[in-house]
C-alpha positions in Angstrom: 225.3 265.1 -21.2 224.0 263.0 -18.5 222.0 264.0 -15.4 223.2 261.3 -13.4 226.4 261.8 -11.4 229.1 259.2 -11.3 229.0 258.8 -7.5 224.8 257.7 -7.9 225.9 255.6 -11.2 228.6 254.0 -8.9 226.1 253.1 -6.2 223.8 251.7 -8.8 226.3 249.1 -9.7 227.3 248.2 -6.6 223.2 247.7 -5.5 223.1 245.5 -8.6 225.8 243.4 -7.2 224.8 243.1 -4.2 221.0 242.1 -5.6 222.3 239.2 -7.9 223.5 237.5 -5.1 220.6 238.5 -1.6 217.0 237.3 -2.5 214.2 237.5 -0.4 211.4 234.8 0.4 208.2 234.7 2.3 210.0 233.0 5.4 213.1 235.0 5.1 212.4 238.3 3.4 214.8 241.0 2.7 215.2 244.3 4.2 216.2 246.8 1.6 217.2 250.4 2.6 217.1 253.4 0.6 218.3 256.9 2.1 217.7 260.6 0.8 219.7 263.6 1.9 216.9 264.0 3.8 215.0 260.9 4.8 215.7 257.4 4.8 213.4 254.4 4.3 213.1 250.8 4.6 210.9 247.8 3.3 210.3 244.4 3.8 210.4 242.2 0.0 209.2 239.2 -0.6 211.0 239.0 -3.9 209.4 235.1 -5.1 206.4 237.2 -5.4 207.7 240.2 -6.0 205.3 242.1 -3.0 206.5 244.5 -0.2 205.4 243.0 2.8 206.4 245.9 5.3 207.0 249.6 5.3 208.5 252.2 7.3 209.8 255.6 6.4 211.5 258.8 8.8 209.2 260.5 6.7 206.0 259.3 8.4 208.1 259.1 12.1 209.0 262.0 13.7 212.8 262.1 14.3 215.0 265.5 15.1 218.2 264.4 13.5 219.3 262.0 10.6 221.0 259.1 13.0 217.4 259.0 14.9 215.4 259.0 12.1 217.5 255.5 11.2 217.0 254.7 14.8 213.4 254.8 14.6 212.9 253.4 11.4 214.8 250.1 12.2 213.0 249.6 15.7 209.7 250.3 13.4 210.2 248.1 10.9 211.3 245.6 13.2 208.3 246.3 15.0 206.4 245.3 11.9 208.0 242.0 11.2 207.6 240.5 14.7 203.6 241.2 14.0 204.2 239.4 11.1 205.9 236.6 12.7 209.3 237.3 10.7 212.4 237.1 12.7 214.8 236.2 10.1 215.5 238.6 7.2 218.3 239.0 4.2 220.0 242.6 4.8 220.4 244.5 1.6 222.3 247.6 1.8 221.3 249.1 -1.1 224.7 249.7 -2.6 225.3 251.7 0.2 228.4 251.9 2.8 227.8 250.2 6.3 228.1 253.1 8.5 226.4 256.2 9.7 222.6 256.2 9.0 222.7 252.3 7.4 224.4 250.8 10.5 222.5 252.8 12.7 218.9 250.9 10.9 220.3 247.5 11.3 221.5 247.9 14.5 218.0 249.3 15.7 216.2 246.8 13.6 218.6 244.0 15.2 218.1 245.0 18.8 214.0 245.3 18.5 214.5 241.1 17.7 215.2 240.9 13.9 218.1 238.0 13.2 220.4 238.7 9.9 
């Protein structure tokens, strides 16, 4: 019997959708998000060379509740790209629904300068 439970298996799919068609390059790299029941985290790809070119995590940022802790991470990460000079990235959503926590990160991320 499998550990895995349909509704991660489902996700999984749709990420691998959603990956065949977003690539990342060094001028445009792509943001991809991953979220915990706890934390959630967010990196910068450069997938020609297949290198993460920025981090941020809620786990390193202090944060009280969930919908901060996306807050914080997007306006970090963002933070992190503009001292890279990278204004323009690809969003990838990681298979995940565009609400809550993963609207809340791009929406942060947008309004600290990043264009997607």
């Amino acid at each position: 019997m499998s550990k895995t439970s349909p509704k991660t298996i489902k996700r999984q799919v749709r990420k691998n959708r959603i990956r065949s068609k977003v690539f990342g390059t060094a001028s445009k790299p792509r943001l991809s998000i991953f979220k915990s029941n706890k934390y959630i985290y967010a990196e910068l790809i450069n997938d020609d060379l297949g290198t993460t070119i920025a981090e941020s995590s809620s786990l390193k940022l202090g944060a009280t509740n969930k919908a901060s802790q996306a807050v914080s991470v997007g306006a970090d990460i963002a933070k992190k790209a503009l001292a890279l000079k990278v204004t323009k990235i690809v969003f990838d959503r990681g298979g995940y629904i565009y609400t809550g926590r993963v609207k809340a990160l791009a929406d942060s991320a947008r309004g600290a300068g990043l264009e997607f």
